[in-house]
N, C-alpha and C positions, 0 to 999 in steps of 0.2 A: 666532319661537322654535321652531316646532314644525320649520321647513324646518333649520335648524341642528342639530336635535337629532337628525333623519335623517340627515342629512351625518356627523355626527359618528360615528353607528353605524355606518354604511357603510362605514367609515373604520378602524374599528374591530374589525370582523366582518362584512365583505361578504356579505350572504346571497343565496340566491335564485341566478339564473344567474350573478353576480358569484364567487360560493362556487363553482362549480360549474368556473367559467371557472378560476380560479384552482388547482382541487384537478387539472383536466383538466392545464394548465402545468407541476405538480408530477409528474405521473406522465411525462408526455412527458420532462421531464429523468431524472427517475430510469432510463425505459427506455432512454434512450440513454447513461448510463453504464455499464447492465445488457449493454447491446449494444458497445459497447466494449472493457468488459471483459472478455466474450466472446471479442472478437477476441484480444485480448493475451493472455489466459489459453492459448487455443488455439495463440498461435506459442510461450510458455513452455512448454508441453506439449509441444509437437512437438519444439523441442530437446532438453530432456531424454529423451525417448523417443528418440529417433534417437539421442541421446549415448548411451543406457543399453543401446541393443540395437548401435549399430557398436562399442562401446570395452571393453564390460563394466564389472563393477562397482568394481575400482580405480581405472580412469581416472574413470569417473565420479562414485566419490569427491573425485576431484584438481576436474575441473570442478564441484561443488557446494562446493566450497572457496572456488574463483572466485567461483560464482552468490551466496553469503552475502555476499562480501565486498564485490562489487556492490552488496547491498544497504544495507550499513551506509554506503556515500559517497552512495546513492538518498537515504537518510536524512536527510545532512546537507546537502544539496541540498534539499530538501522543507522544510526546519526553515528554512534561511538564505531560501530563492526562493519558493515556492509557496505554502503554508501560510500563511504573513502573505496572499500575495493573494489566497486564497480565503477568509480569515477577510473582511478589510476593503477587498476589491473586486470581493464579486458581488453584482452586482444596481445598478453602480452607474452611472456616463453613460460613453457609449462615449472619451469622450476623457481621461478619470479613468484608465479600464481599458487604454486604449492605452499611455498614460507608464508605468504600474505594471509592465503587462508586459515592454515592452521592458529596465527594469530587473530585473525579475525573472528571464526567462529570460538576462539576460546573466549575471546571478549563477550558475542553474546552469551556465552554460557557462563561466562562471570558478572553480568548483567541480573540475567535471571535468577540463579541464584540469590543473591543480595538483595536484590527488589524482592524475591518470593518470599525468602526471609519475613522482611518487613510486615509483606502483606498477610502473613502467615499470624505474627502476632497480633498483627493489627484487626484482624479475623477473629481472633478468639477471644482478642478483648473486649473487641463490640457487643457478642453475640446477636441476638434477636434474628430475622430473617436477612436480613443482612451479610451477618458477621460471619458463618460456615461458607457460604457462597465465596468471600473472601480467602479464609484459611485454605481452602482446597486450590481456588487461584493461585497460593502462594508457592502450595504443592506442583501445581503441574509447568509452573513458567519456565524452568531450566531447561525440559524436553522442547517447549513451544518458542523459544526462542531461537536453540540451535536446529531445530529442522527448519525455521525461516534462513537462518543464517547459507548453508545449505544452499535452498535455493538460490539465492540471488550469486553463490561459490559458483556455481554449477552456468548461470546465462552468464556472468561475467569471462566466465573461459568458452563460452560458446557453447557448450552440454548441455542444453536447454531439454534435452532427453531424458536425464538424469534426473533431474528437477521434476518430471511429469512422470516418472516410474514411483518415486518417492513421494508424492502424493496420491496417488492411485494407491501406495502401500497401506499410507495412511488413512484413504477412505474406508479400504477393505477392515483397518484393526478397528474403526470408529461402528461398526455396523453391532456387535455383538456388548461392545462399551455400550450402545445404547438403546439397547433390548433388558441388560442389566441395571440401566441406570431408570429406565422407564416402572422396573419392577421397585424400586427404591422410593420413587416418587419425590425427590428432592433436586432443588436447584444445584447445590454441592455434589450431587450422584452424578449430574448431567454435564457438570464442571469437568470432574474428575475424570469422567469417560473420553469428552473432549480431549482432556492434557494426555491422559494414555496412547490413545492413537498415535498423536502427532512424538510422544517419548519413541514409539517402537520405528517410525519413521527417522528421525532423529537417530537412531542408533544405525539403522540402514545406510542415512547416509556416512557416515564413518567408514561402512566397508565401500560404499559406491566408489567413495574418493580415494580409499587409502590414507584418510588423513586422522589426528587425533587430534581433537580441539587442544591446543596447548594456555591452559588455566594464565600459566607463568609467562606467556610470551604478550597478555594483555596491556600491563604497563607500556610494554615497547611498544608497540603498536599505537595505543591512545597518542603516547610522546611526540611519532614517528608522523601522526596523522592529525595533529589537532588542529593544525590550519584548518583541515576541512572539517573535520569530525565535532569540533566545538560549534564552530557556524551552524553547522547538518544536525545536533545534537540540539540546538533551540529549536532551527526552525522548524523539524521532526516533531517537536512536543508542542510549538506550538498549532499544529496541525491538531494533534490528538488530544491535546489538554485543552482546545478549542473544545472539541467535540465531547470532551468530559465534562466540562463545566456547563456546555448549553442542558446537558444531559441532567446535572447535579441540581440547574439553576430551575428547567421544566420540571424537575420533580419537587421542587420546591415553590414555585408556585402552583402549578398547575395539579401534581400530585405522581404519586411513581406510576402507576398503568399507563400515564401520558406519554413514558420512556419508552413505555412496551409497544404503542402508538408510531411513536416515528422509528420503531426499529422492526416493524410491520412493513410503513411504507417503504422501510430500506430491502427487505427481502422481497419487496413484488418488484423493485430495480436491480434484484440481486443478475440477471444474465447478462444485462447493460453494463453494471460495477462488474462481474467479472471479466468483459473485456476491457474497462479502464484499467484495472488493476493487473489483468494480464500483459496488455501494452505497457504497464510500468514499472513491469521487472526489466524490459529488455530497452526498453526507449532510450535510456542515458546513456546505456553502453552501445546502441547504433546512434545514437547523437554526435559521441564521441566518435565513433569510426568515420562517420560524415564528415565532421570536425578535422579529421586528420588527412584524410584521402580529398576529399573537395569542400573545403571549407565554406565556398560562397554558395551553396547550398544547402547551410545549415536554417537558412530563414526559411526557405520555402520547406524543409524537409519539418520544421516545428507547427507551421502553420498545417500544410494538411492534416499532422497528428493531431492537433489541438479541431482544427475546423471538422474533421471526420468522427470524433468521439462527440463535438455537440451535437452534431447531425442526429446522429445513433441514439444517443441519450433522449433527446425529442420526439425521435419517431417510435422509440421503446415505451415512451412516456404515453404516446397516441395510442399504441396500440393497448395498454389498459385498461384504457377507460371503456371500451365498449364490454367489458366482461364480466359475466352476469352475479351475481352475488352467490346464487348459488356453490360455483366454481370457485367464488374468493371465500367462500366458505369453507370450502372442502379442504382447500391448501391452509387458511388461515385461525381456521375456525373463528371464534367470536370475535378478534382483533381483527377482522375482513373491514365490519364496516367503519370502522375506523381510523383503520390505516385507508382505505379506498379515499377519504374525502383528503388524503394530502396527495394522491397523484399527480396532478399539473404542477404544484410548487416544488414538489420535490423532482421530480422529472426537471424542469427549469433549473431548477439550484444543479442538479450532475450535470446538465448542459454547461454551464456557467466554468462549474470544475474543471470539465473534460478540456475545454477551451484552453484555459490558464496554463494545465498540465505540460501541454503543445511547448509552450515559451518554458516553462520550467526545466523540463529536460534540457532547452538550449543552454540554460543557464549553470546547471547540472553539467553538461560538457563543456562548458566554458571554463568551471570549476569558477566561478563568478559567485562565491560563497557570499561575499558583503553584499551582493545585490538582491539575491535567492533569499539570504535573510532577511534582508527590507521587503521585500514582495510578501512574503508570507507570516511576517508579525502582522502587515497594515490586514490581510486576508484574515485572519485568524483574529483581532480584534476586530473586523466587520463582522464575521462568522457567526460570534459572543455578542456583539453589541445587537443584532440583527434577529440573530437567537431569542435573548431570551427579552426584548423590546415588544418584539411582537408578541412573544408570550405572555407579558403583563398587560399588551393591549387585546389580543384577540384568542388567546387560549393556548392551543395546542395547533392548532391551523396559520393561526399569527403568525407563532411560533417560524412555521414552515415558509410563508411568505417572505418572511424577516431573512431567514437563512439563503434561500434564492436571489432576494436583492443584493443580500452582500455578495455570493458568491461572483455575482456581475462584475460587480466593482474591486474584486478581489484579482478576476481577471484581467481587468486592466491595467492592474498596476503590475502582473509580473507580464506584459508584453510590453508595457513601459521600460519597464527593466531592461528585458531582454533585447529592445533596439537599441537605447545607450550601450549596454555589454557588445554587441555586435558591431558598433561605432568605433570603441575602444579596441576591441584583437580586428578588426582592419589598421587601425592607425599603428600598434604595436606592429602591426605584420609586412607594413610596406618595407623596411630599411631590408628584409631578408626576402624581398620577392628577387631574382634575377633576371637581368637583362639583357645578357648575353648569352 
């Protein structure tokens, strides 16, 4: 009796080097998405800075037109491929994880495709400065999907190494993509350069994993995953179709440089967003490990995520503001002093974000898809309302205030969330606690 009943503790709450071994496993993955994200953060930094000081601030309007809109198809790629296989295959046997994959990343690759399609002709028929910018988007989405896809293949099975080699591939191919695209002088050149790197990436990963995006095995997969994948596939777009339309709506009242404006203030938050965005390859899939090994510490292990990224966000936000124009010069050229007058709100609005993120992941391992969805329509209609509110009241500054307040109140509702969800898998989990 007595040997059982260690067993079962152990089993339970590993203590002792077991605890130890384990908490060591959890930091090791989070640094290597921490170092990842790093990487990635740094080649999106670099384009836009290269885009913001060769083109100035209208074309660089034009390409963060692009860059958004990139994000909202990221989106629905992430919702349909990825997202289901980090919720329900990390951590699981290598030959589980291999089939999942190869349909998953065929899904993004069947994503982009179709979307780039789209955006392909929809590029050529606009024309004007606009419409190339697009056409070449439509060009490079099929590489930039599946080496996202990739990624999240790679922290899902724990290779969070894999993931950071294969970006580092892709910094190295983007460096000479944009010495050639600099000589070109166009937003489309600088597009294109972009999609290439991350294509030769994207084909790396294939040999990294051994796997071949299987095109045919999409259908199965969508079928096999819609519970989560349909849920994941709104609330995913309405994150980024938020941030499209405040995007579409500031350049329609306020005018396109405005875009070029807040995607300024986003690159002087760019080392901050790369660690939100680095802790949010790996967060759901140690949420979920939390979840399954000691569940009644899934509240506090969401609130430190969520309270330590506002922290970081603020004091990143502090440390901008003493720095001198000259130096926001250098990095930003003429977009410096324009993006400098949004630092405290936008600082505040990723504070806000980081927050909510915390509870999200919970919910995310909870696999609490109806309530994840409720939390981020109400966030994403505050985003939008907030958005472009303040920018018919106070410009392009408004704008930014508007987006910060809601992000507040965006975050509250998915910790609302997330305490009901955590209400709920206690009351389901008592009939299977034992007490003998």
């Amino acid at each position: 009796m007595t040997a059982e009943k260690e067993k079962t503790t152990a089993a339970a709450d590993p203590p002792g080097s077991a605890g130890r071994a384990a908490r060591r496993a959890m930091a090791g993955r989070l640094s290597w998405g921490l170092a990842d994200q790093a990487v990635c953060s740094m080649n999106n930094f670099a384009v836009g800075v290269y885009v913001a000081r060769s083109l100035g601030l209208t074309a660089f309007g034009v390409f963060s037109l692009a860059w958004v809109t990139y994000g909202v198809v990221l989106s629905v790629s992430r919702g349909l491929a990825t997202d289901p296989l980090v919720v329900r295959f990390s951590g699981v046997p290598t030959a589980s994880w291999r089939t999942a994959t190869a349909r998953s990343s065929g899904t993004a690759l069947g994503v982009g495709t179709a979307v780039g399609a789209v955006c392909l002709v929809v590029g050529l028929g606009v024309g004007g400065r606009v419409g190339p910018a697009f056409a070449c988007l439509g060009v490079v989405l099929p590489g930039l999907l599946l080496q996202d896809a990739w990624r999240f293949s790679f922290f899902a099975a724990g290779t969070g190494r894999k993931a950071f080699t294969n970006d580092v591939l892709g910094c190295v191919a983007l460096v000479p993509g944009m010495v050639l695209a600099a000589r070109v002088g166009s937003v489309g050149a600088f597009v294109l350069a972009w999609g290439a790197a991350a294509a030769v990436a994207a084909g790396y990963g294939c040999l990294q994993s051994g796997i071949r995006p299987r095109l045919t095995g999409a259908p199965q997969w969508m079928r096999e995953q819609r519970d989560l994948g349909s849920r994941y596939l709104v609330e995913n777009v309405g994150v980024s179709g938020a941030g499209q339309l405040r995007a579409y709506g500031l350049g329609a009242i306020v005018g396109v440089s405005a875009v070029g404006v807040v995607r300024g203030a986003e690159l002087l938050l760019g080392p901050f967003l790369a660690v939100l965005m680095g802790l949010s390859l790996v967060t759901v899939a140690e949420a979920a490990r939390v979840l399954r090994q000691a569940p009644h510490r899934l509240r506090l292990f969401c609130l430190l995520l969520g309270g330590g990224q506002a922290v970081a966000a603020l004091l990143w936000g502090a440390a901008l503001l003493p720095v001198p124009d000259r130096f926001g010069e250098l990095v930003l050229g003429g977009v410096w002093h324009s993006a400098s007058e949004l630092i405290v709100p936008a600082a505040l609005g990723v504070a806000g974000a980081g927050l909510g993120s915390g509870a999200a992941a919970g919910l995310r391992a909870l696999a609490a898809a109806r309530r994840s969805l409720r939390s981020q329509l109400f966030a994403s209609a505050c985003y939008v309302g907030g958005g472009l509110g303040g920018a018919a009241v106070g410009g392009t500054v408004g704008s930014a205030w508007g987006v910060a307040a809601a992000t507040a109140c965006g975050s509250a509702a998915w910790w609302l969330q997330l305490r009901s969800a955590l209400r709920e898998h206690h009351r389901n989990s008592i009939p299977e606690v034992r007490t003998s």
